[in-house]
N, C-alpha and C positions, 0 to 999 in steps of 0.2 A: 428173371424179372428185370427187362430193363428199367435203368436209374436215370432219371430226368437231371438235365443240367441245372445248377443252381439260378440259373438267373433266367426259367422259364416261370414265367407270369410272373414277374416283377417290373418295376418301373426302369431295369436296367435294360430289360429286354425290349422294350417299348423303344428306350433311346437309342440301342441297336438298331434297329429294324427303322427305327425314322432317318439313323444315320445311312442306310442302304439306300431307302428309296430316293432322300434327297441328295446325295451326294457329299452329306457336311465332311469337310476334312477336318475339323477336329478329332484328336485321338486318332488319328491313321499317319503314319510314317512315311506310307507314297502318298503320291501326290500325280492325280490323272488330267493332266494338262498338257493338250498337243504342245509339238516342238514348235515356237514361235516363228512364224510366217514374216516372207519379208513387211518390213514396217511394222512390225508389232513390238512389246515389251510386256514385260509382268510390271505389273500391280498388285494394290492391295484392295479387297472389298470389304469395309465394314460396316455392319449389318447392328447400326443402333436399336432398333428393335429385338435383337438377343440379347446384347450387352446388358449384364445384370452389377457391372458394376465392381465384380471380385478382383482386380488388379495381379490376376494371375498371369496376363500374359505378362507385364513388369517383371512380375519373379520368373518365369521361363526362359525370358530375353536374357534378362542377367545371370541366371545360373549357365545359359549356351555359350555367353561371351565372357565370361568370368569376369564381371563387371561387380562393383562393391554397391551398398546399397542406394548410394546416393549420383551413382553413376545412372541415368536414366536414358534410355534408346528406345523406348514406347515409356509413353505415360499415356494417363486416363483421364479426360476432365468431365466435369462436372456442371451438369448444368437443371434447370430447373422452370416449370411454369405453373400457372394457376392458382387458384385456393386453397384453405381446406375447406374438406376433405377429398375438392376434386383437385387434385393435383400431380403432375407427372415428370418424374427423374430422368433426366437426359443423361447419357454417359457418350463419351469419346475417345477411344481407345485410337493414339496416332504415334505413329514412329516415322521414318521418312515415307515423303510421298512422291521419292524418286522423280522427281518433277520435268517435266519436256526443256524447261529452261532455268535450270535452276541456277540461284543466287549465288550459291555457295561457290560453285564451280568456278563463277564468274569474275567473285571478286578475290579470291584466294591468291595470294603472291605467290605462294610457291607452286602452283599446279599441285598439289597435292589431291586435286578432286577430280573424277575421272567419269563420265558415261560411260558403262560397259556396251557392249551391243545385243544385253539385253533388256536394258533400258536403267538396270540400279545403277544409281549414284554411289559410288566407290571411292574409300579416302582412303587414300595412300599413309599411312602410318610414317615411314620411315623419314618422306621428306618433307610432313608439320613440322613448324617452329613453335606450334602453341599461340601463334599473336590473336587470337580468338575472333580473328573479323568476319567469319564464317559464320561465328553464333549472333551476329550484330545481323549480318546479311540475311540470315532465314528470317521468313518471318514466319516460321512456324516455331522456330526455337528449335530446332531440330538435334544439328550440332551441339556437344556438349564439352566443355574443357575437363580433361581426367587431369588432376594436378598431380597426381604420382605417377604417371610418365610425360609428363608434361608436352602432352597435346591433344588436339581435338580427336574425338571418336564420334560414331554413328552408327545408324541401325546399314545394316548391307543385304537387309533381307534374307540371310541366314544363306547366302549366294552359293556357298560350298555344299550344304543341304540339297537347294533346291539341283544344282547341277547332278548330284548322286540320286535326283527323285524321287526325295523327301519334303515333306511340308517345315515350313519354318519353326522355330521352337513356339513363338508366339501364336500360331496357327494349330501346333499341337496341343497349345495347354488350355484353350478358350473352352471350358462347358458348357456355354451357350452355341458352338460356332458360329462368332460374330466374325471371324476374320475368316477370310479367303486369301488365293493365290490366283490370279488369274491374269490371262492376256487379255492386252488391248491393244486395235490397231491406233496408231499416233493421230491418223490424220483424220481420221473418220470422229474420235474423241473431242479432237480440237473443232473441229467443224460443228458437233449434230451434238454428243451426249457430255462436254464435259460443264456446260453450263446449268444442267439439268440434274446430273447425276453428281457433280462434280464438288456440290456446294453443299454447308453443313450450317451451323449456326453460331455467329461470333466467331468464323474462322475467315481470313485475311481475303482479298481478293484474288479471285484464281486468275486474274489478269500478271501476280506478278512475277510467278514462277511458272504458272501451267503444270499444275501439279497433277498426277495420275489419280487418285487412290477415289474409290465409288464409293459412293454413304449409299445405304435404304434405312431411309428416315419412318417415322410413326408419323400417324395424318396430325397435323399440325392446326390447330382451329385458326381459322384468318383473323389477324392483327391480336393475337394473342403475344405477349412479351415473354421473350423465353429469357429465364435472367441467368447471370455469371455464378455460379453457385459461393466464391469466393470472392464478391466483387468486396464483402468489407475488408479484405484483409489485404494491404496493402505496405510494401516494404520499397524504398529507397534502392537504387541501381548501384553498382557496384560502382567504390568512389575512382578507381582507376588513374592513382595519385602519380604514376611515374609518366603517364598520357599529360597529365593536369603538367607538369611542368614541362613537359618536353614539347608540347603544340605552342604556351606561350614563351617559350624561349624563345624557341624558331623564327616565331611569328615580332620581338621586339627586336629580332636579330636583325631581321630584311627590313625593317622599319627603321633602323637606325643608321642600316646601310641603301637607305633610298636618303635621308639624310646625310649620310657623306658625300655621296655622286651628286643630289644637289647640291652644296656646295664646293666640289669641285669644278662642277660643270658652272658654276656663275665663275668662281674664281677665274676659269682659265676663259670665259666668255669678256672679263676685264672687270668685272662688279669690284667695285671697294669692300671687297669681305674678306674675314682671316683666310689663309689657305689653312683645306683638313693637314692632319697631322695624324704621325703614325699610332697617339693614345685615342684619337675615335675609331681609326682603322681596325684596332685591337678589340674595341668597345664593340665595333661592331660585329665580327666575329665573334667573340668569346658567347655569348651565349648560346647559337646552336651547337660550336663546338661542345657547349656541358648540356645540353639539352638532345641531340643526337642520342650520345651513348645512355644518357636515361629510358627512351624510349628501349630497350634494350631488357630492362627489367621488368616491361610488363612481357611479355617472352616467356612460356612454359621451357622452351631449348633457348639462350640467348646463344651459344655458341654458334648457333645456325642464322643469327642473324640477317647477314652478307646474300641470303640467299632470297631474302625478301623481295631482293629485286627482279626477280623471275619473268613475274606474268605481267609486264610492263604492257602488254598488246590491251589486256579489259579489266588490271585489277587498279584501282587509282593507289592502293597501299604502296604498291610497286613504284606507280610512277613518285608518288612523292618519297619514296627512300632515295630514289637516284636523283633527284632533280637537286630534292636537300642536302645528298649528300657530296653532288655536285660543288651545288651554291656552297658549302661549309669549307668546302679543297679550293676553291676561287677566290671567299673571302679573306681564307689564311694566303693566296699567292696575292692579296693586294695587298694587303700587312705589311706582308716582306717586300715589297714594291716600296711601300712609304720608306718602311725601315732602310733599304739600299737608295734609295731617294734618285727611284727609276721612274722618267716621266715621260718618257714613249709608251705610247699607246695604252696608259694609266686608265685614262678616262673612259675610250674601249674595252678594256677589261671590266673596269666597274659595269659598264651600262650590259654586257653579257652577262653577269655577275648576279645584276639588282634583273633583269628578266629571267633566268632562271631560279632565281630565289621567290619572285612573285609566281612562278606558275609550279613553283614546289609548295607555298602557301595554300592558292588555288584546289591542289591536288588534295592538299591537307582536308577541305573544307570537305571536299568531293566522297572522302572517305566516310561521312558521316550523311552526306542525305543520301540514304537510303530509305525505301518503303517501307521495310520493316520496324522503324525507331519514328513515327511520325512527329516527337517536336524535336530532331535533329534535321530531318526533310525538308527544309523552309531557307529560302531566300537567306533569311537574317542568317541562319550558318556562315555562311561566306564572306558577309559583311561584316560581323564580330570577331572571325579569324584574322581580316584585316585590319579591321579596327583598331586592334592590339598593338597595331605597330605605331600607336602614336606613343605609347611605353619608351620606344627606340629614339624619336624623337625629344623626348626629355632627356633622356642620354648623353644625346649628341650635342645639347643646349648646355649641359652644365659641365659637357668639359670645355665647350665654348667661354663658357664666363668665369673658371676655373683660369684658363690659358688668357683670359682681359681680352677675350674676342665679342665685348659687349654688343656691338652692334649685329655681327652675323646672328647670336643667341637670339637678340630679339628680331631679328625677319625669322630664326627656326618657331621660335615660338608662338610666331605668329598661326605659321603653320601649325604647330600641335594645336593650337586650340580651336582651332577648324576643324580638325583629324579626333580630336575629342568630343566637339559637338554631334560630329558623324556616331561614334560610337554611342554617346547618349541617348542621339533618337533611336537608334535600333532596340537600346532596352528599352527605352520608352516604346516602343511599336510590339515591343514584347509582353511587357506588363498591360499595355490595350490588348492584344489579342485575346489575351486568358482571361481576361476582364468579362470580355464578351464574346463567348466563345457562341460557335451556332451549335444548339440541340438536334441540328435534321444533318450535322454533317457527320458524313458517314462512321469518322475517326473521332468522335467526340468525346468515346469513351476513354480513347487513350488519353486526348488533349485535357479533357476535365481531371482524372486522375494524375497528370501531369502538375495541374496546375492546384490541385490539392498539396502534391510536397512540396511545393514551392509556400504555398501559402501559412502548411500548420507544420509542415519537420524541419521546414527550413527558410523559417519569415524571418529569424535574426540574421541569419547570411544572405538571404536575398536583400533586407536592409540594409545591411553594410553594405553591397555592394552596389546599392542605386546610390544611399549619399555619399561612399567613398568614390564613385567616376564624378559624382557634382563639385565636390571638396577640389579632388588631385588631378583629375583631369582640366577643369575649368577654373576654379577658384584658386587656387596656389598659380600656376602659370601666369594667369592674368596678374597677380601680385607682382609674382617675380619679374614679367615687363617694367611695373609699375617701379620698383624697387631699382631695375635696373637702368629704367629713364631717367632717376633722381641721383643718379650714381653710389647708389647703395648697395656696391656691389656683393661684401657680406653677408645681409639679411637677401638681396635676389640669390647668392649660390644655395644658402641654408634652407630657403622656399621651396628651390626648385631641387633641392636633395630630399625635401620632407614629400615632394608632390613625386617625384621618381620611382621612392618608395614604396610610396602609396598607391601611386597609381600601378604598379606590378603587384604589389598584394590583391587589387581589386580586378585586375583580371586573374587572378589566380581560385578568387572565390568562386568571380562567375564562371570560371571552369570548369572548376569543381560543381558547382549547380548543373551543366549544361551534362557532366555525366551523370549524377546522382539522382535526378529529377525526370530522366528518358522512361516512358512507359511504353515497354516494344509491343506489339502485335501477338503473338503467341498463342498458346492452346487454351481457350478458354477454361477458367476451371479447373486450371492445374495445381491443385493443391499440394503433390508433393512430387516439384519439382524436379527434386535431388539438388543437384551441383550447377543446373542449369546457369547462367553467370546473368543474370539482369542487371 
């Protein structure tokens, strides 16, 4: 008497037999996909409509890559529409989407990120530094910073797998098979199906990477709102305190050193003003020199530092470590210029000096708009990186009326409070935008949640730091004129020490704001993140 296999006429056998006839790779180890034709690449298909939500392929991924729990390379978001009881769970299960142009690649100082030729996105392990501008750059979130080997990792689409003609782990472990493997030719996608097939809900514009991976969505009722399933729960960006002093160093450093050059350049023009001296020379260097090596601590590797400067050709991270670290080796050889009291071609130096300190600042700003971080993306970025340098300008003022260089102090000062009103408007043009933000613009979700931390996690530091620029930047300065037109020159040095102060704490705050307050773009409904670094 033949004996029937256990899993005839049960529901295992059923999922058998649907697995033959449709092909699902789920639970199968090969994987039946021609060898890639010229132009083509693997991808990823996910099939929303299977997706039941179990967060198995996260535990698949991480048990393949021996990743800890909180290390994530697929996550699942969450999304949601309708009433009760007519109501319907959205799920989005993404890990990279190996993208035709991707971010990452782009902006990475060290080349560490590589297009293979068959279309994954590949990060070099060995030569990250950990500076995490990769996970700023996705705007998928993709990249993730592991702090116990301190650097960026990614999904690589189980690359060694698939080469030996196996399905990826995340591909094996789906019981729904929502996830595929499959080829797509590049240009026929970009042409005809990636705007159709390509696009998912609450997921970033496929304008900015050209990203591969296929949805099959459920019929969607017209102008029905699919909502963020997590949209109440909302956390501050990581405060990234050694960024926070190391951009406003930099930035009071070339500010105080355009401050010297103008007054050398009047001095040697014949103007009645002190000639600089080797204590503002010093002044003006010393803070990117201690602001440099800070930047160095935000670094998963700092010993790898030096190497940042790599991808100078498309990443701006690169360009502004040489440009700054240029300007910092200049600023220290016009120091010692003053100090050896060397005046050939002094003022040449400086004016080389003070342009490549301004397009290391530049470079600075550049490193933050990106698409991915939309209230870093905006004009005012660059303007407030400047701005800063009226800090440098106070500086330069009071070792002027320190040294009884009364008069040159007040034409600097005259200047800083120009250079300060500049920075005012920009917060002022900042506090109007979120004022009024437009509900039809596309990013409004991010802008409005943006301007939620500003408003309730962080209304005492955004307060300080509108009436500390009003205070230190305009109202002490203008004193300290006043003070020092009446020849009070005591109470103008002690103004302009309290307004110095102050006004470097107050860009420090806004700093501090400018990263804690970023709402990036990412995976809708990603409720548990891991380590992701927001």
């Amino acid at each position: 008497m033949a004996v029937e296999p256990l899993s005839k006429h049960t529901p295992l056998e059923s999922f058998i037999n649907h697995k033959n006839e449709t092909g699902m790779q789920c639970g199968n180890y090969s994987i039946d996909i021609p060898e890639l034709k010229p132009g083509e690449q693997y991808r990823f298909h996910f099939d929303a409509t299977a997706c039941v939500g179990c967060h198995c392929c996260e535990v698949a991924c991480n048990e393949q890559n021996g990743n800890s729990p909180d290390i994530k390379w697929r996550r699942v978001g969450e999304m949601e529409m309708g009433e009760f009881p007519d109501t319907l769970q959205l799920f989005n299960s993404m890990s990279c989407n190996h993208c035709i142009d991707p971010e990452c690649l782009r902006g990475c100082p060290t080349e560490s990120y590589i297009k293979l030729d068959n279309g994954i996105v590949w990060h070099d392990d060995p030569s990250c530094i950990g500076c995490q501008y990769c996970t700023w750059n996705c705007p998928y979130e993709v990249p993730v910073f592991n702090p116990d080997r301190g650097i960026v990792t990614k999904c690589h689409m189980c690359v060694d797998k698939l080469e030996a003609g196996q399905t990826p782990a995340c591909v094996q472990a789906c019981p729904g098979g929502a996830i595929e493997i499959e080829a797509v030719n590049v240009d026929k996608w970009l042409d005809e199906d990636m705007a159709k097939e390509g696009v998912a809900p609450h997921l970033p514009d496929i304008g900015i990477t050209k990203p591969t991976t296929r949805y099959t969505l459920p019929d969607i009722p017209e102008g029905e709102k699919i909502r963020v399933a997590d949209e109440h729960l909302l956390h501050p960006a990581h405060p990234e305190l050694p960024l926070v002093f190391m951009t406003v160093l930099t930035q009071v450093s070339v500010g105080a050193f355009l401050a010297l050059f103008l007054g050398q350049m009047l001095f040697s023009l014949g103007f009645d003003l002190p000639k600089p001296n080797l204590a503002m020379a010093m002044l003006a260097f010393l803070p990117a020199a201690i602001g440099l090596p800070l930047s160095a601590l935000h670094l998963g590797r700092p010993a790898k530092a030096m190497s940042a400067m790599k991808n100078w050709k498309t990443s701006w991270l690169s360009r502004e470590a040489i440009a700054l670290g240029a300007y910092t080796g200049l600023a220290t050889l016009v120091a010692g210029m003053y100090f050896l009291d060397i005046k050939g071609f002094l003022l040449l130096v400086e004016a080389v000096t003070l342009a490549i300190g301004l397009f290391g600042i530049y470079a600075q700003s550049m490193i933050y708009r990106i698409k991915a971080r939309p209230s870093w993306n905006r004009k005012s970025t660059t303007k407030r990186f400047f701005g800063s340098g009226y800090v440098g300008f106070l500086l330069i003022a009071l070792v002027l009326l320190i040294s009884n260089g009364a008069q040159g102090a007040m034409v600097l000062l005259a200047i800083t409070l120009v250079a300060g009103m500049g920075q005012a408007l920009v917060i002022l043009e900042e506090v109007m935008f979120y004022r009024h933000l437009d509900k039809e613009d596309p990013l409004y979700y991010q802008y409005n949640r943006t301007r939620i931390l500003l408003q309730k996690h962080f209304a005492k530091v955004k307060k300080f730091r509108v009436y500390s620029l009003a205070a230190f930047a305009l109202a002490l300065p203008l004193l300290a004129i006043l003070f020092t037109a009446s020849g009070l020159t005591g109470l103008a040095v002690t103004t302009l020490f309290i307004a110095t102060f102050g006004a470097f704490a107050s860009e420090l705050a806004g700093r501090y704001l400018f990263y804690r307050t970023v709402v990036p773009l990412g995976l809708a409904g990603n409720f548990f993140a891991g380590n992701q670094r927001h």
